[in-house]
C-alpha positions, 0 to 999 in steps of 0.5 A: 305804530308803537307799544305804550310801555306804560300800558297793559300788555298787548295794546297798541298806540297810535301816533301821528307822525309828520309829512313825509315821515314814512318816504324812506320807510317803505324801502327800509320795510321791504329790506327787512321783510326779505332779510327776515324771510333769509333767516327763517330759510336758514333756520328752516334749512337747518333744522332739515340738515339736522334732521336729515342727517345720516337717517339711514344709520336707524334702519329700519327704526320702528320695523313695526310700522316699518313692515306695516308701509311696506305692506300698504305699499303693496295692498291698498286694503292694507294701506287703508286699514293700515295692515301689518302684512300685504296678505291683511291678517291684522292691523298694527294698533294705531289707526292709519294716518302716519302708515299713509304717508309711509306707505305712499312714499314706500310706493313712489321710491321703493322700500328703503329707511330712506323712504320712510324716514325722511317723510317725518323728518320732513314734518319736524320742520313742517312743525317748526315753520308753522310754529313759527307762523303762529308765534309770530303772529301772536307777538305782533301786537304785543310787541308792535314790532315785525323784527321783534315777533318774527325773532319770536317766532324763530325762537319757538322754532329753533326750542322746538328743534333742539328738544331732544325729544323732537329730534329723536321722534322726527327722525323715527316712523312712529304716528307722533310725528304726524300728530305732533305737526297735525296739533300744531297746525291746529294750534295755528288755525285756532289762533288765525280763528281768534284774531280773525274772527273768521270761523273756518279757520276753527273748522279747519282746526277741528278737522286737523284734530281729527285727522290727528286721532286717526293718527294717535287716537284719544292722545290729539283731544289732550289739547282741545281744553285749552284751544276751546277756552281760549276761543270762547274766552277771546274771539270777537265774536258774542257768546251765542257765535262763539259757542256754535262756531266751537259745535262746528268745529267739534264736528269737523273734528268728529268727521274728519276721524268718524268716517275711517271709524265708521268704514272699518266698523261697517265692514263685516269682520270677514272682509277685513284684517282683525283690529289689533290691539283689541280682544273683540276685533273691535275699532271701537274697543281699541279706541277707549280701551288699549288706547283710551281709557286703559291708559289712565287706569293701567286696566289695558287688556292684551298689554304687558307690564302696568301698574308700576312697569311703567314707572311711578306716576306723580306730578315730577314724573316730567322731571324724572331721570327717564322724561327730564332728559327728552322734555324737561330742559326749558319746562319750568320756564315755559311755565313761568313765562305763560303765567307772566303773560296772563298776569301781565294782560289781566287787564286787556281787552277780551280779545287781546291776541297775546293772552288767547295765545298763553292759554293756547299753548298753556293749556296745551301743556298743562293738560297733557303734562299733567295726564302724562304725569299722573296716567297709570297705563302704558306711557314711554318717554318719546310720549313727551314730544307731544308737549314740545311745541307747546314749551317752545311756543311759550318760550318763544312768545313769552321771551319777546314780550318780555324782554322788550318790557324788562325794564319794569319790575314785574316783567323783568323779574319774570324773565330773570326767573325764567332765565334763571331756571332754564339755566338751573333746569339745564344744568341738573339734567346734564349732571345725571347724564354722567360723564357726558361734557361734565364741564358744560352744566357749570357753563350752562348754570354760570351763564343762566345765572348771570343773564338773570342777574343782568336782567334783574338788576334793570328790573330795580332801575341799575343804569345798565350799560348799552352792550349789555343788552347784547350780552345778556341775550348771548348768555341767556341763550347759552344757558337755556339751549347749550344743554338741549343742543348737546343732548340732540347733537347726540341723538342725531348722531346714534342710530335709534330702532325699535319699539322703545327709543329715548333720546340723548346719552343713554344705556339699555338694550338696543342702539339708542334705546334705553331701559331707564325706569320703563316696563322695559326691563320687565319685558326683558326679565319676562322673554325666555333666554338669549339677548333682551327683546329688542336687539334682534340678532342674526342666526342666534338661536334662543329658546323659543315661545312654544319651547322651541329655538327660534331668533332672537326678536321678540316684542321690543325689536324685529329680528334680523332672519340669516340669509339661509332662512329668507331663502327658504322663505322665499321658494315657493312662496307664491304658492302661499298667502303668507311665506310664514307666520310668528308670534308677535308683529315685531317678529313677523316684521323682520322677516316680511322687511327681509323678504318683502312677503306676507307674514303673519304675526300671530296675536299682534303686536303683544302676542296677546290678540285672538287673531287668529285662533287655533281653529282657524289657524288650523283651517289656514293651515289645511287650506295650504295658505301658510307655509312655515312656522318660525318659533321665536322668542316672545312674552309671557305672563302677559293678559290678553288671549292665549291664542298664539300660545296655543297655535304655537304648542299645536305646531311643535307637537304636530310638525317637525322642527328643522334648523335653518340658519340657526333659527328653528322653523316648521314647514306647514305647507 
């Protein structure tokens, strides 16, 4: 089998070849195959060395999500609605599903940053190999070649693993980890449905949609526009089949999310923790609200910050100085690739493999780059590891097809300006990353530049030299992945916690974190006294959230309680449903990671939810279920109910305060 090169793309040639043409051609294949599978485990093998590399210096990382595995580890109520604390006072504002995982590892190794760290990295390279899957199988036709499809699809994979943005949510526990693997999954099964033509593979697709939202709700539905036009477009199928095979995968997908949905909304609210995140202890309203429709408008009731907090929306806003360092790197030439390959296949077959699989991964980031571009809500910069697999599957399939096909004019201009801009791209985000290897964006932008120069001139025809080829690769290699390679090597190396992280070279508060344009700064600005929200400190004293002193915590960070303090909490806690209660869940999970106790977190997450209220925390309270009141340091000016606001004056007014290891604290029991 082989490519007509003078044919559209994606079409394949027979040719007749003599007797005993292929006697030695089945050993020579079966060496290939084994070879290929070597390199795939050793790239495979890396990208868990890199990801599990010294995962233990973040903490706790995430102690939101962290003390919520812990919970679920101990309560299977808590577990299945994915509570914040053992006791089920609320739910942390996601659904479940990446809680799960956590929860089921905490459970089979014990609560450590080990147990819960590493099951996310282990689904970075999970994404990785099914990344390559799919953009190998894509390539196949277009290139009519295993070599040059699985060098495809270890490209995609290798993009995939050095954007800085991957690397950095792969070794964190929050639920993009699992979303980001579930949507490529998805992506694979959808491409195995086109080209197969079987439809359950387009079920299996829904269902993993599903299982998505119950990860990141509404985020996983931006990548259906493209996975539905390209079925519809491309699968073998006629019209009337395509169109209920897409039904039936849109119910997969509502079933394998609507069962959860229909659990917690069919069980009375007093037999279940309040949903947090929402104002009426409602799944549903947390769904199109605080997480859907909220997050485009900027109106999220509850939230803090907005508007202009999250920094200025526009079509650049990708490649601003706070996203292009974490997803921008090879952006411009994922782009310009995915469109080469729709142009080049225009006039292919309608079922052509490589086309459907452009408008796959095209779709996909396209959709999700423009509604992260343009939503006015609350949008932090590890958001855009939702749109890594698509890049990298561009990059990888796109960068095959066309080098085997450079030499023609349009093919090989096309990589030229690919090539060309990754280098270009690399090359500006490194020098706004000042003083961080100066001298590496003139070698990455010299090196992009010369490739696309090389490649260019055989475009015209220039006779170029058989080592050229070689040397082109190297350099055009150097100029698309130097720049994100230094940013990930420099992730990988900083520990990451709290509820805002961003990667490669950065400054702000909290390790690894950064302010760099978000609402964080205003969260900072807003907390009253002591050090911004998010660095937690151990026995500081800062003015508290009902004018009290408390620790430092807040919303961005969990506390680090003094080990005077988790003494106290300790004694006698058995006698109580939680050892204490706080405002805030970052607050409340400090000390429940500290003591591996119930801690209620009044108000959730913002301090801004009406769980529970001052009526019924006084009836806790009377009911000898709470035993101290831990004041802390927390928002203000935020919308949403001031329950915890309340609770807090009540107990400073009614009970008197003490000191225990520098942090203010009122015994209620």
């Amino acid at each position: 089998m082989a490519v007509d090169s003078s044919s559209h793309l994606g079409v394949i040639s027979w040719r007749s070849h003599p007797a005993g043409a292929h006697d030695g051609a089945r050993p020579a294949a079966a060496a290939g195959a084994v070879r290929r599978r070597a390199e795939l485990g050793v790239v495979l093998a890396a990208i868990t060395a890199l990801y599990v590399w010294d995962l233990g210096a973040s903490g706790w990382a995430n102690a939101f999500y962290s003390a919520a595995a812990q919970a679920g580890s101990q309560s299977w109520e808590a577990f299945f609605f994915g509570s914040s604390d053992a006791a089920n006072s609320i739910t942390v504002d996601k659904p479940p599903a990446a809680l799960w995982i956590m929860g089921l590892s905490v459970r089979l190794f014990g609560l450590s940053p080990w147990s819960i760290l590493v099951p996310e990295a282990l689904m970075g390279v999970a994404t990785a190999w099914i990344l390559y899957l799919a953009v190998r199988r894509a390539a196949r036709p277009a290139t009519g070649s295993d070599g040059a499809a699985h060098a495809a699809g270890l490209l995609a994979a290798v993009v995939l693993a050095l954007t800085p943005v991957a690397a950095l949510m792969f070794r964190f526990n929050n639920p993009d980890a699992l979303l980001v693997l579930l949507m490529t999954a998805a992506a694979y099964a959808t491409i195995r449905a086109i080209q197969g033509g079987h439809a359950r593979w387009l079920l299996a697709a829904g269902a993993l949609l599903g299982l998505g939202f119950l990860a990141k709700q509404l985020q996983v539905l931006l990548v259906v526009p493209g996975f539905a036009l390209a079925y519809l477009w491309a699968a073998p199928q006629g019209l009337g089949k395509r169109l209920l095979h897409l039904g039936g995968a849109l119910a997969a997908m509502a079933a394998a999310a609507g069962w959860w949905i229909a659990a917690v909304e069919l069980v009375p609210a007093s037999a279940r923790p309040y949903i947090g995140g929402s104002q009426t202890n409602s799944i549903l309203e947390l769904t199109l609200g605080y997480n859907g429709l909220g997050r485009l408008s900027g109106n999220e009731v509850g939230s803090v910050g907005g508007g202009n907090g999250w920094g200025q929306s526009g079509l650049l806003r990708l490649f601003s100085s706070s996203f292009g360092g974490q997803i921008a790197w090879l952006l411009p030439a994922a782009l310009i690739l995915g469109a080469a390959l729709l142009w080049a296949g225009r006039r292919a077959p309608r079922t052509d493999a490589v086309r459907a699989s452009a408008i796959v991964w095209g779709g996909w980031v396209l959709v999700t780059g423009l509604t992260f571009s343009l939503m006015e809500g609350i949008i932090h910069e590890y958001y855009s590891v939702a749109l890594a697999p698509g890049i990298a599957a561009l990059v990888g399939l796109g960068s095959a097809v066309l080098w085997q096909r450079r030499r023609g004019a349009f093919d090989g201009a096309a990589l030229a300006a690919a090539i060309a801009a990754a280098g270009l791209m690399g090359a500006t985000l490194l020098g706004r990353a000042s003083g961080f290897v100066p001298w590496l964006a003139w070698v990455v932008a010299a090196a992009g530049l010369a490739a696309a120069a090389v490649v260019l001139a055989g475009a015209v025809g220039l006779r170029l030299p058989g080592w050229a080829g070689r040397t082109t690769a190297a350099l055009a290699v150097v100029g698309a992945l130097a720049g994100p390679l230094a940013f990930t090597l420099q992730t990988v190396g900083t520990p990451h916690s709290g509820a805002i992280v961003t990667a490669g070279p950065s400054s702000g508060f909290g390790p690894g974190g950064g302010q760099r344009g978000t609402a964080a700064g205003a969260f900072a600005g807003r907390a009253q006294g002591g050090p911004p929200a998010g660095q937690g400190a151990s026995g500081g004293a800062t003015t508290g959230f009902g004018g009290g002193r408390g620790g430092a915590g807040g919303l961005l960070g969990a506390t680090t309680p003094s080990s005077e303090l988790v003494t106290a909490l300790t004694a006698d806690a058995s006698g109580y449903t939680w050892a204490a209660a706080v405002v805030g869940s970052n607050n409340a999970a400090g000390y429940q990671l500290a003591t591996q106790l119930p801690i209620m977190a009044l108000g959730g997450f913002n301090g801004t939810d009406p769980s529970p209220t001052l009526a019924q925390f006084q009836q806790l309270v009377a009911d000898g279920k709470v035993h101290w009141f831990i004041a802390a340091n927390m928002m203000q000016g935020s919308s949403g109910s001031d329950a915890a606001r309340e609770i807090a004056a009540w107990v400073e007014a009614d009970f008197p305060a003490q000191t225990i290891g520098g942090t203010t604290v009122y015994r209620l029991g």
